[in-house]
GUFISE-385823 format. One line per 8 residues: their letters; for each residue x negated, y, z of C-alpha. Coordinates in Angstrom, 2 decimals. Each point is the difference from the previous one (the first is absolute). Example, Ala and Ser with C-alpha at 12.3 -4.5 7.8 and 13.67 -1.06 7.14 Angstrom:
as	-12.30/-4.50/7.80 ~ -1.37/3.44/-0.66
This chain:
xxxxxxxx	-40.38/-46.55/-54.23 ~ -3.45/-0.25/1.15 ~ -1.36/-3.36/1.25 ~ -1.38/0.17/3.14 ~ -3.90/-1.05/-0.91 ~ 0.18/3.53/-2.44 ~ 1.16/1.55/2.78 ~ -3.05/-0.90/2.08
xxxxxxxx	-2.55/0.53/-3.27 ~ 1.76/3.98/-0.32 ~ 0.05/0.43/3.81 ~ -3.03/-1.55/1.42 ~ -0.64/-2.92/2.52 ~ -1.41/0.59/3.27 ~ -0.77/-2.03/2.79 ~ -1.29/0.04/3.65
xxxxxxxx	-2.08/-1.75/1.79 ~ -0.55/-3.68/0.52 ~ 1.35/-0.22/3.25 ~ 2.41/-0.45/1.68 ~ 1.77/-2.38/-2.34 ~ 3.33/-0.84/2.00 ~ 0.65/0.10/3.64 ~ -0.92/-3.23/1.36
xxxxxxxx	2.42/-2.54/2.13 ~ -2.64/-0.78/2.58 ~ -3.35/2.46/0.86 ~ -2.76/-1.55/-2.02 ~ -3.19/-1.72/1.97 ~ -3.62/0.57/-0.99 ~ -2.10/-3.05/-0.13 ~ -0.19/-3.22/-0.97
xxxxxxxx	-1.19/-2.19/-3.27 ~ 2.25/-1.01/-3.16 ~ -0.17/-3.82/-0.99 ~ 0.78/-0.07/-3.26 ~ -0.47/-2.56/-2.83 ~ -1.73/-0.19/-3.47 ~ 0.68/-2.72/-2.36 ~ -3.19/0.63/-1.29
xxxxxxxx	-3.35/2.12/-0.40 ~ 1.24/2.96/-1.38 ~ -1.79/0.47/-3.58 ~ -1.66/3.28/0.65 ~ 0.59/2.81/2.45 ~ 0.37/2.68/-3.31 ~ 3.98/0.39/0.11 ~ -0.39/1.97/-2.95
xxxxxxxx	-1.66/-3.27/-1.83 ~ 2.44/-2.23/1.10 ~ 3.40/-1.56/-0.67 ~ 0.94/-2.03/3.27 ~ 1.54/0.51/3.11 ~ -2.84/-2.11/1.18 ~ -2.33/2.95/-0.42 ~ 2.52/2.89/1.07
xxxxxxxx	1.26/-1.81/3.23 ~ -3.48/0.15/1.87 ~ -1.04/2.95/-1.74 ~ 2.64/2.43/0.36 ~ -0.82/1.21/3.26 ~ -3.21/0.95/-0.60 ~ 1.15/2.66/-2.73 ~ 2.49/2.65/-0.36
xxxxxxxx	2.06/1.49/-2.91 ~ 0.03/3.83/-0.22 ~ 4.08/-1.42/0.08 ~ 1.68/-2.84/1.37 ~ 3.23/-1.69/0.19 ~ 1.42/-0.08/3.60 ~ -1.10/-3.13/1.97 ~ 3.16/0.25/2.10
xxxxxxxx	2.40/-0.14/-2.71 ~ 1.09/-3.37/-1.86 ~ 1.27/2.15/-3.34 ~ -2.38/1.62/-2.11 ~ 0.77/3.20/-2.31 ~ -0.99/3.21/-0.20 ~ 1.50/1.59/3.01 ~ -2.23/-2.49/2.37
xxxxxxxx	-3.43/1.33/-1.32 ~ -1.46/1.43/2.94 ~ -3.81/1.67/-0.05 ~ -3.24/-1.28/0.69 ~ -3.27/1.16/-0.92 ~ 2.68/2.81/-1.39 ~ 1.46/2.06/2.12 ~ 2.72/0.96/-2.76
xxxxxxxx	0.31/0.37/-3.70 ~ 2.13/2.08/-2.67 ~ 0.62/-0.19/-3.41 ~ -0.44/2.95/-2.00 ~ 0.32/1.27/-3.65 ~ 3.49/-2.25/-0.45 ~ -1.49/-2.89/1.01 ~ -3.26/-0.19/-1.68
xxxxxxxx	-2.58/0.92/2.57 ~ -0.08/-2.38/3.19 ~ -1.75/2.34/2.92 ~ -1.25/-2.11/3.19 ~ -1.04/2.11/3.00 ~ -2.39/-1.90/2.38 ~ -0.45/-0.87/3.61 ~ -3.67/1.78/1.41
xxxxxxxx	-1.93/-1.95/2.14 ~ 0.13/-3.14/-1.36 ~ -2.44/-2.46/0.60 ~ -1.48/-3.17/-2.54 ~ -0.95/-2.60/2.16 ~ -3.59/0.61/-0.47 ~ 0.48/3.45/1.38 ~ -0.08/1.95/-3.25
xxxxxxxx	2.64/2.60/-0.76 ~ 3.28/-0.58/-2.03 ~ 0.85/2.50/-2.61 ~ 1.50/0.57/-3.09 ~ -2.92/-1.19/-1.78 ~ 0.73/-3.52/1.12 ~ 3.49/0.45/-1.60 ~ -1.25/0.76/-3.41
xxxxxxxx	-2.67/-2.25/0.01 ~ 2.83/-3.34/0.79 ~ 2.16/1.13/-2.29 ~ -2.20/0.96/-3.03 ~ -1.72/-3.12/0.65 ~ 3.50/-2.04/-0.58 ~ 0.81/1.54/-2.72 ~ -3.42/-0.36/-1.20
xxxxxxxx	-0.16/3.98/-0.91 ~ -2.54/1.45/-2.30 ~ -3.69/0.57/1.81 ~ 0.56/-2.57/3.35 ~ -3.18/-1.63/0.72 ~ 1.38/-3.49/1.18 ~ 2.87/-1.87/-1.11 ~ 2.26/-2.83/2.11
xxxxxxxx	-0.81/-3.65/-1.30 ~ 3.65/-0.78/-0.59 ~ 2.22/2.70/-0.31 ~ 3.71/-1.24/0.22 ~ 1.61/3.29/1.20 ~ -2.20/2.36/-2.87 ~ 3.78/0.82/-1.99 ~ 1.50/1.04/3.28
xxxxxxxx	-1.68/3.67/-0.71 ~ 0.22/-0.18/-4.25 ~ 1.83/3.32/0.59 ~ -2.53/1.28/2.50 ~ -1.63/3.20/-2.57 ~ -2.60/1.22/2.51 ~ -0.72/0.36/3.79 ~ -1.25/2.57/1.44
xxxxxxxx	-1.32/1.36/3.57 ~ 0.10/3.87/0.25 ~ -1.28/-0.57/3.49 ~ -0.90/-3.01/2.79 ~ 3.88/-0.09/1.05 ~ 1.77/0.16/-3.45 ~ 1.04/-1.97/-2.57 ~ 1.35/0.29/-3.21
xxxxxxxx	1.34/-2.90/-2.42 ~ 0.61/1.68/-3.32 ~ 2.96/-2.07/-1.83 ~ 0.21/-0.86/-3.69 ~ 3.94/0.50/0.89 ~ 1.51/-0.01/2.95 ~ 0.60/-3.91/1.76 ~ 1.47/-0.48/2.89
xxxxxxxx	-1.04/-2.99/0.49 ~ -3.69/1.33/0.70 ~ 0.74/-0.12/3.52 ~ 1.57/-3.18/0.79 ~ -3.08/-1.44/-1.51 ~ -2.44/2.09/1.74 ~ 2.19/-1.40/3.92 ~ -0.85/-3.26/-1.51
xxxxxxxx	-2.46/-2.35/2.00 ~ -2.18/-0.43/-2.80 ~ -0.54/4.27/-0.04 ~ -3.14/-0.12/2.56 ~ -1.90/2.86/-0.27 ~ -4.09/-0.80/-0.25 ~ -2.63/1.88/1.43 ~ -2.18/1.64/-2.62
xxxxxxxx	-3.03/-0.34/1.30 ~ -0.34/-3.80/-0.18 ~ -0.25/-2.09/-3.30 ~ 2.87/-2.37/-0.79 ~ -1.88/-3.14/-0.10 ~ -0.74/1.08/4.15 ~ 3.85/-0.08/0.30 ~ 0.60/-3.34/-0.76
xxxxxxxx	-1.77/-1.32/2.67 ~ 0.74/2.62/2.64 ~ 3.01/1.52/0.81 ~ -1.07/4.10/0.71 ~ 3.32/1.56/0.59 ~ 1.28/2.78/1.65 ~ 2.91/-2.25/1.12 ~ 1.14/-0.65/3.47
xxxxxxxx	-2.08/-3.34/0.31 ~ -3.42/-0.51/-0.95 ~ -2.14/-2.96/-1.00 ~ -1.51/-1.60/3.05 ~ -1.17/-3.70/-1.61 ~ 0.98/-2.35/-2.90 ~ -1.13/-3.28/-0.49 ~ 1.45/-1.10/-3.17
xxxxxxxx	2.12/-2.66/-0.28 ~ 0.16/0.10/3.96 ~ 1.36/3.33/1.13 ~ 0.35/3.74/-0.51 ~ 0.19/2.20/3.14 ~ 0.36/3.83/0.52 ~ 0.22/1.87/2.66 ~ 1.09/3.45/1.09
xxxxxxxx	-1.03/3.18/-1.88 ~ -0.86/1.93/3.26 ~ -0.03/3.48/-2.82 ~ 3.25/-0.59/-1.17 ~ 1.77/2.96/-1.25 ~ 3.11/-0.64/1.41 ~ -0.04/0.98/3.68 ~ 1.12/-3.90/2.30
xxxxxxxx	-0.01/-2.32/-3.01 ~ -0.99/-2.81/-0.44 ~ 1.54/-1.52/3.24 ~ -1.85/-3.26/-0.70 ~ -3.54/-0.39/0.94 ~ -0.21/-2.08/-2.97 ~ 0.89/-2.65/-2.20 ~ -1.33/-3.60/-1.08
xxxxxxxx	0.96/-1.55/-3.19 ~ -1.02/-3.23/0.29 ~ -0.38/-2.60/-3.39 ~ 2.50/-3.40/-0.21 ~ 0.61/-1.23/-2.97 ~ 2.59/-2.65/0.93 ~ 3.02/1.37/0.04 ~ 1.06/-2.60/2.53
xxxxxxxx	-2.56/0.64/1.82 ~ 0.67/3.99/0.06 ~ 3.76/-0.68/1.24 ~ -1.51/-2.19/3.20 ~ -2.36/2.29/0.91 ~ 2.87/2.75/0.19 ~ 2.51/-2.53/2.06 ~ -2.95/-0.90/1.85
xxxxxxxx	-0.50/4.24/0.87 ~ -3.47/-0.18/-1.69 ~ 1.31/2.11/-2.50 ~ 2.45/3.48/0.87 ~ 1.34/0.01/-3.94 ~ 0.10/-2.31/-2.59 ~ -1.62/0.95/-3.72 ~ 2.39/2.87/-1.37
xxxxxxxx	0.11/-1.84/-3.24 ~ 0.75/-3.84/0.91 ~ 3.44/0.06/-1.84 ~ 0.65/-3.53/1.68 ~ 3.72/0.74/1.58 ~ -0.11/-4.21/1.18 ~ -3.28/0.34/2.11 ~ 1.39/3.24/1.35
xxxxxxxx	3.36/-0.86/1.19 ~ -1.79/-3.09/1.49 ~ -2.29/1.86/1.83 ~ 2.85/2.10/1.77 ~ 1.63/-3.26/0.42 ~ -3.09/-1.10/2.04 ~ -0.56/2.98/1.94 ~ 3.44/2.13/0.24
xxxxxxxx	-1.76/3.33/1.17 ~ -1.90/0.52/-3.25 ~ 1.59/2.62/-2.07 ~ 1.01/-1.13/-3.91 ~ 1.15/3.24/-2.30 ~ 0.82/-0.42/-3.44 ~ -1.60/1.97/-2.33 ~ -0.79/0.70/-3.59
xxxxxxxx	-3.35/0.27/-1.35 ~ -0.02/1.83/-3.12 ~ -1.86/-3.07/-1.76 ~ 1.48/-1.56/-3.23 ~ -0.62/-3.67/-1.00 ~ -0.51/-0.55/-4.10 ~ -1.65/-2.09/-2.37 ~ -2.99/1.59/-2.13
xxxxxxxx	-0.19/-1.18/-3.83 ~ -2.97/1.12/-1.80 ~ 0.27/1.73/-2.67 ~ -3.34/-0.40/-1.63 ~ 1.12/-3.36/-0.05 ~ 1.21/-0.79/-3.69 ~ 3.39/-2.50/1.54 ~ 1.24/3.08/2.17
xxxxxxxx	-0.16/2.40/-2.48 ~ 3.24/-1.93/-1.01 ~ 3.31/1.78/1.85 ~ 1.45/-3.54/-0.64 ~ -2.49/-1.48/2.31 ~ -0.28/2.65/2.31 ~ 3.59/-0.21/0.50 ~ 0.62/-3.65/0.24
xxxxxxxx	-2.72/0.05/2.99 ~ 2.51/2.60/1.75 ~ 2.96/-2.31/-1.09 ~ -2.00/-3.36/1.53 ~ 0.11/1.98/3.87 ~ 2.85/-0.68/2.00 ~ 0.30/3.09/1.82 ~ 2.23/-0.81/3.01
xxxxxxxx	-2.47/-3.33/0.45 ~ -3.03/2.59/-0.30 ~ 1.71/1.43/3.17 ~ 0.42/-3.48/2.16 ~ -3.04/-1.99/-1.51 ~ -2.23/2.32/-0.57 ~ 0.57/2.95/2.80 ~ 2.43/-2.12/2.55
xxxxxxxx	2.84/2.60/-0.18 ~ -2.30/2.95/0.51 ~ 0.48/1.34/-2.83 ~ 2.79/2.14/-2.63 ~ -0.47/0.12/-3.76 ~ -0.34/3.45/-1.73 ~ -1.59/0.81/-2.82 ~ -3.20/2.89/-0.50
xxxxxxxx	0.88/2.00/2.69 ~ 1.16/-0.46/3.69 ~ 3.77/-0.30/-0.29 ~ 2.75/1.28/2.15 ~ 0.70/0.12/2.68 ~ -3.54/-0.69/1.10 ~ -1.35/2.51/-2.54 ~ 1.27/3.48/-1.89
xxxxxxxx	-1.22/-1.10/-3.65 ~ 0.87/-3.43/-0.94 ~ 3.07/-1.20/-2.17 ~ 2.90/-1.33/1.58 ~ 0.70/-3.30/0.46 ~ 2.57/-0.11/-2.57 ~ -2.70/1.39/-2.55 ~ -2.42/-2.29/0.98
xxxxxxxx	2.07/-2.91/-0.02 ~ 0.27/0.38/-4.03 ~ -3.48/-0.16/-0.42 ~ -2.14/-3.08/-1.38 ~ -0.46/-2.41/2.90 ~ 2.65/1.43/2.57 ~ 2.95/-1.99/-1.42 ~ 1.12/-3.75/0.92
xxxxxxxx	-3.34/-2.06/-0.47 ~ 1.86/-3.11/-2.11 ~ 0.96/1.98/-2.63 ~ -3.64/1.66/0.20 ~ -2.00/-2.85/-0.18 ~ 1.65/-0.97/-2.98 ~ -0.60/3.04/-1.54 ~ -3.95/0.03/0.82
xxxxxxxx	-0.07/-3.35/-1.86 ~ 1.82/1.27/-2.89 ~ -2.38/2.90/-0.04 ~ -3.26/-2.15/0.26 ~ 1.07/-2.58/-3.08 ~ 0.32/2.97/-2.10 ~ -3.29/1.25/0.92 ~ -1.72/-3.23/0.16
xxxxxxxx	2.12/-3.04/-1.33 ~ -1.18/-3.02/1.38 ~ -3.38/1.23/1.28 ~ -0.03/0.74/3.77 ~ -1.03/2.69/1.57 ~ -2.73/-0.44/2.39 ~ -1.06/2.85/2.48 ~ -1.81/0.80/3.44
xxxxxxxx	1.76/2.08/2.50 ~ -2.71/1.83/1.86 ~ 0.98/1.15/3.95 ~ -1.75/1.14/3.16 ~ -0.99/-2.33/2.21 ~ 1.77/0.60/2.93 ~ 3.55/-1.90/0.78 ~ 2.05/3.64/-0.88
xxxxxxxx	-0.89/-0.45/-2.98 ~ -0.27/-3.92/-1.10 ~ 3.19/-0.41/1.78 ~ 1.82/2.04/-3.24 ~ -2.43/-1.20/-2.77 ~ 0.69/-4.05/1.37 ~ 3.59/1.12/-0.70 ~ -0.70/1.41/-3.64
xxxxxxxx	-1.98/-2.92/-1.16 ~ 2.72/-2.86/0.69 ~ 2.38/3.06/-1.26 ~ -2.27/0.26/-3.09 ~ 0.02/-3.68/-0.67 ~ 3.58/-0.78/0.40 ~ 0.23/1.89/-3.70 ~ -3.40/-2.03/-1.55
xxxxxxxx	-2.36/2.56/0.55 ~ -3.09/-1.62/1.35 ~ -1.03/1.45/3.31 ~ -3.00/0.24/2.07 ~ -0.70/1.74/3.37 ~ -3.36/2.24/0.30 ~ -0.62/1.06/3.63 ~ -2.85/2.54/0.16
xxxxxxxx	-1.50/1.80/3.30 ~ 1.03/3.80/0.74 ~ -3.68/1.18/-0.76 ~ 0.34/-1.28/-4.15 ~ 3.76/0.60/-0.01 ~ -0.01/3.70/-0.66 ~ -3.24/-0.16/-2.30 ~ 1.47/-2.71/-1.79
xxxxxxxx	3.34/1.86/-0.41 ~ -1.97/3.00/-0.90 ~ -2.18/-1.60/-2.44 ~ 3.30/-2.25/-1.69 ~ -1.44/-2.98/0.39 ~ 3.18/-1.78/0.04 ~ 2.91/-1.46/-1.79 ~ 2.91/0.35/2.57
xxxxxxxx	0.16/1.04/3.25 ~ 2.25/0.20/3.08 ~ -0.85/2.95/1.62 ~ 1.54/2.46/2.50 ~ -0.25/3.67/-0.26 ~ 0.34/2.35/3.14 ~ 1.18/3.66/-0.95 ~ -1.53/2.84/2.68
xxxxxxxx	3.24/2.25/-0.54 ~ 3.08/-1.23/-0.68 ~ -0.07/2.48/-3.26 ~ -0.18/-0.73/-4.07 ~ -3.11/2.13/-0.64 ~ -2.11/-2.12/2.24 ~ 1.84/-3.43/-0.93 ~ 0.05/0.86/-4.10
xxxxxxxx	-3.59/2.39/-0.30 ~ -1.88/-2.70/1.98 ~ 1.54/-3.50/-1.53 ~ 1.85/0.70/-3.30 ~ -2.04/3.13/-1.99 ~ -2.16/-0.94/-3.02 ~ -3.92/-0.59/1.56 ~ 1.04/0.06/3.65
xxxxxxxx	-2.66/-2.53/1.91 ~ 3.39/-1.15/2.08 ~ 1.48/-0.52/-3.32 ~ -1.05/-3.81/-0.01 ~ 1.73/-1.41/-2.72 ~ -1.25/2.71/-2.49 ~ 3.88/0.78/-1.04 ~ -0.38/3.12/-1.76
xxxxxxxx	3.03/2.02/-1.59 ~ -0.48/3.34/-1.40 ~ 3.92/0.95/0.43 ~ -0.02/-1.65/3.63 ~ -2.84/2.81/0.85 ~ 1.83/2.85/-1.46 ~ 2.78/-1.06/2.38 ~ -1.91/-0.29/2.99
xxxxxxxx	-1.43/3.37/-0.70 ~ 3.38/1.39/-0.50 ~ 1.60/-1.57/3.07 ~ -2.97/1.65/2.06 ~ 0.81/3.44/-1.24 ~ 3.66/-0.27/0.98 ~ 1.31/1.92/2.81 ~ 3.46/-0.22/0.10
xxxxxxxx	0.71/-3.40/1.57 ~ 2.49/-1.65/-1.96 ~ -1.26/0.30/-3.28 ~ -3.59/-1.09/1.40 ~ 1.52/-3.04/1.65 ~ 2.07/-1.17/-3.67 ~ -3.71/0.46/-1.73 ~ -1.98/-2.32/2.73
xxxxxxxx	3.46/-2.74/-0.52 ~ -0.50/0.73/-3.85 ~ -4.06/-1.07/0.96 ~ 0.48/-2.90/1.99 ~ 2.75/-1.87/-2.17 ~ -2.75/0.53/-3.34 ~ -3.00/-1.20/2.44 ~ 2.31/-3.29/1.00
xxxxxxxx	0.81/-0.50/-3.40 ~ -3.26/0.34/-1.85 ~ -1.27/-2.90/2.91 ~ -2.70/2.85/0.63 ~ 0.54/-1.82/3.55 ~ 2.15/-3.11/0.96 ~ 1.67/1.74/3.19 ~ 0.84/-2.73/2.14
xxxxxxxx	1.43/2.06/3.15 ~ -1.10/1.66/3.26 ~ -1.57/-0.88/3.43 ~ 1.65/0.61/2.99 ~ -2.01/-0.18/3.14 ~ 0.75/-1.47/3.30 ~ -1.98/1.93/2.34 ~ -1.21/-2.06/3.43
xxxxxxxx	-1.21/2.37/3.09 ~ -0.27/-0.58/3.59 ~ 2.29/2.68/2.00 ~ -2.61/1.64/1.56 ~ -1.08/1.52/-3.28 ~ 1.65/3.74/-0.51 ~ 0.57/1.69/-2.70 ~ -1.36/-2.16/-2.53
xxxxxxxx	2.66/0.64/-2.74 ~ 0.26/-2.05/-3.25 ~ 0.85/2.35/-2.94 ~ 1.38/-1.04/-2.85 ~ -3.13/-0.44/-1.85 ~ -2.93/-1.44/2.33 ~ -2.72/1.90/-1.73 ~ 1.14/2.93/1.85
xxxxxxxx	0.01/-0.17/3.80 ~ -3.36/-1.84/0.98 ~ -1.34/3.55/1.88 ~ 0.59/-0.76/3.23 ~ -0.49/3.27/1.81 ~ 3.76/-0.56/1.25 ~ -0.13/-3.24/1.39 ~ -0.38/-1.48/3.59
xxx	0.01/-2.37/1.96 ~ 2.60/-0.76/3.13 ~ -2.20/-1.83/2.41
């Protein structure tokens, strides 16, 4: 039998307009300003440079996708991809051309035209095509489109991706957050600094390392959106600090990204009319070992790290509960791709953590004898993250290994990554989709920038490749299990688990709905305010 994804590659997908999403309980109001908090500057205002929710949170609504997953629906998959700057797509010749047909009309915030020339020119530039005249400074997402051939514009409302073979995936990448489309008339390095969109919201002031505030694209293409007038993100760094100003109404929703279930449940504890959900986040904890490094190019070493990390104290020490282990991908029954907990529990580092420890030791007095190993665990300074590394370095020297804690600011941390300037790392890794071709092209593939720890494995790319091209369901699912059990085991990364997210709003915020990954769902056309 046919899966369903060939079904939609032979058939075609189409899809509608953007609106309406869903009937709404109450009639939506016009008006009003968002509070909303930053736990920092965001790094750039160039989604397409960037790797952090800090840059996509205030900087989503000033761009659009030509798709999008639905803001109104927690779940993410193929069947909620709803249009943007496209007003519908189809695949053609069995799956290997991707055709977008555009909205007319649409406005960049400077007034110039949108038109399929802005399309080719994001999208060559990612995948740094042949003959583009400017190329991103970082470019973590530049795999996502490896099997991108060609695009090509037969007029100013068409689009064509030619495919290598046909991928499926293609489009849950493109309804990603991180898939802004750019206008082609400015230069990147203009981009960073501004945010020219054709999104619902557009750039009003930002004073770094203060606040970033929009306000309403009066030429939006879709006819009553945005309801809000606009929105302020406003800088605090303290995450205390952040959950009083919320209590306190200052704030109308917390950070989507504060993982910090304690704080949460205390602030609904404080103030009973605040709304808590539970979410998922679609960001994976893990430990980075170099592997330019001469010690980690030992599996004995790589693997007694794993071994030394407690994984159920990972969850309380480190996260405070809000967290589940897994392995490369999001697990059930949060995600559709991950192993099941009885797989994963067989794995290096998921079993009882006595009987682990002493096997890390074991491990390191083979490799070393009586020397000990001495290392620096590098982590972003900000408490998300030295919360988990704290954990891994008394974890790391309950076995002998010599531990010290790095904290470096968000502006070096990606350069630094970027450049390997490290030993080990804690690190946490947010996947747009939840989908293996963005998780495994972007963070696992030999030469990928996102590919930190410089793992490279010709056999592990010829399965990545081959999972891609697999349309019927089953037998593309066994291939991506096949992949993450080899990536675990090869300590290409030290999965620790991942974040759940405890989401903090006041009740007069509407339809603000947490997906399951929080890259996705910062637009904001849909929401309101009830007051």
């Amino acid at each position: 039998m046919k899966s369903r994804i060939w079904s939609l590659i032979v058939c075609g997908v189409m899809a509608g307009l953007l609106v309406p999403l869903a009937a709404p309980a109450q009639t939506p109001k016009a008006g009003g300003t968002l509070i909303a908090t930053l736990n920092e500057a965001p790094p750039s205002f160039s989604l397409h440079d960037e790797t952090t929710i800090g840059a996509v949170w205030p900087t989503m609504p000033c761009y659009s996708n030509l798709i999008l997953f639905d803001p109104l629906k927690k779940q993410e998959s193929l069947d909620t991809i709803i249009g943007e700057l496209a007003e519908k797509w189809s695949w053609q010749e069995g799956g290997r051309n991707l055709v977008f047909f555009l909205r007319k009309g649409v406005k960049w915030h400077d007034g110039q035209p949108f038109t399929s020339k802005d399309v080719k020119h994001t999208f060559d530039t990612v995948r740094e095509a042949p003959g583009i005249a400017q190329k991103l400074r970082v470019n973590p997402r530049k795999l996502w489109y490896e099997n991108v051939g060609a695009i090509e514009t037969p007029d100013p409302y068409t689009v064509i991706f030619r495919l290598k073979h046909p991928q499926p995936s293609l489009l849950m990448m493109l309804a990603s957050g991180y898939s802004a489309v750019y206008p082609a008339h400015l230069p990147l390095a203009e981009l960073r600094t501004k945010c020219i969109g054709t999104g619902p919201f557009k750039l009003k002031e930002y004073k770094p390392g203060e606040v970033v505030e929009l306000v309403k694209n009066p030429d939006y293409f879709v006819t009553g959106r945005p309801y809000l007038d606009g929105i302020r993100y406003v800088v605090i760094k303290d995450r205390a600090t952040r959950y009083a100003a919320l209590q306190a109404g200052r704030q109308h929703i917390a950070f989507p990204f504060e993982i910090a279930k304690t704080p949460a449940e205390s602030a609904k504890q404080a103030v009973p009319s605040l709304v808590l959900i539970e979410a998922t986040t679609n960001v994976n904890d893990h430990i980075l070992v170099n592997f330019k490094r001469p010690i980690f190019r030992d599996a004995r070493v790589r693997r007694a790290v794993s071994l030394a990390i407690g994984r159920q104290g990972y969850i309380q020490a480190g996260r405070q509960g809000a967290a589940f282990p897994g392995g490369i991908l999001l697990p059930p029954p949060y995600g559709v791709w991950g192993l099941p907990a009885s797989e994963q529990a067989k794995l290096p580092g998921f079993g009882d953590p006595g009987r682990q420890k002493d096997e890390a030791r074991k491990l390191l007095a083979e490799a070393y004898g009586l020397s000990k190993l001495k290392v620096t665990v590098s982590t972003r300074a900000i408490p998300t993250y030295v919360d988990i590394a704290s954990y891994v370095v008394d974890q790391l020297r309950q076995v002998g290994i010599d531990a010290g804690l790095e904290q470096v600011e968000t502006g070096v941390w990606h350069p630094k990554m970027t450049r390997r300037e490290f030993e080990m790392a804690l690190n946490l890794t947010g996947i747009g989709p939840d989908d293996p071709d963005a998780n495994l092209y972007e963070n696992f593939k030999c030469g990928s920038a996102r590919n930190y720890s410089d793992y490279c494995n010709e056999e592990v790319d010829k399965l990545i490749d081959q999972q891609s091209q697999t349309l019927d369901q089953k037998k593309r699912l066994a291939l991506v299990h096949e992949i993450d059990k080899k990536l675990q085991l090869d300590g290409a990364r030290l999965m620790l688990g991942w974040s759940k997210e405890y989401v903090v709003m006041w009740p007069f915020v509407k339809n603000l709905v947490p997906h399951q990954s929080i890259y996705n769902y910062g637009r904001m056309q849909e929401v309101w305010l009830d007051k």
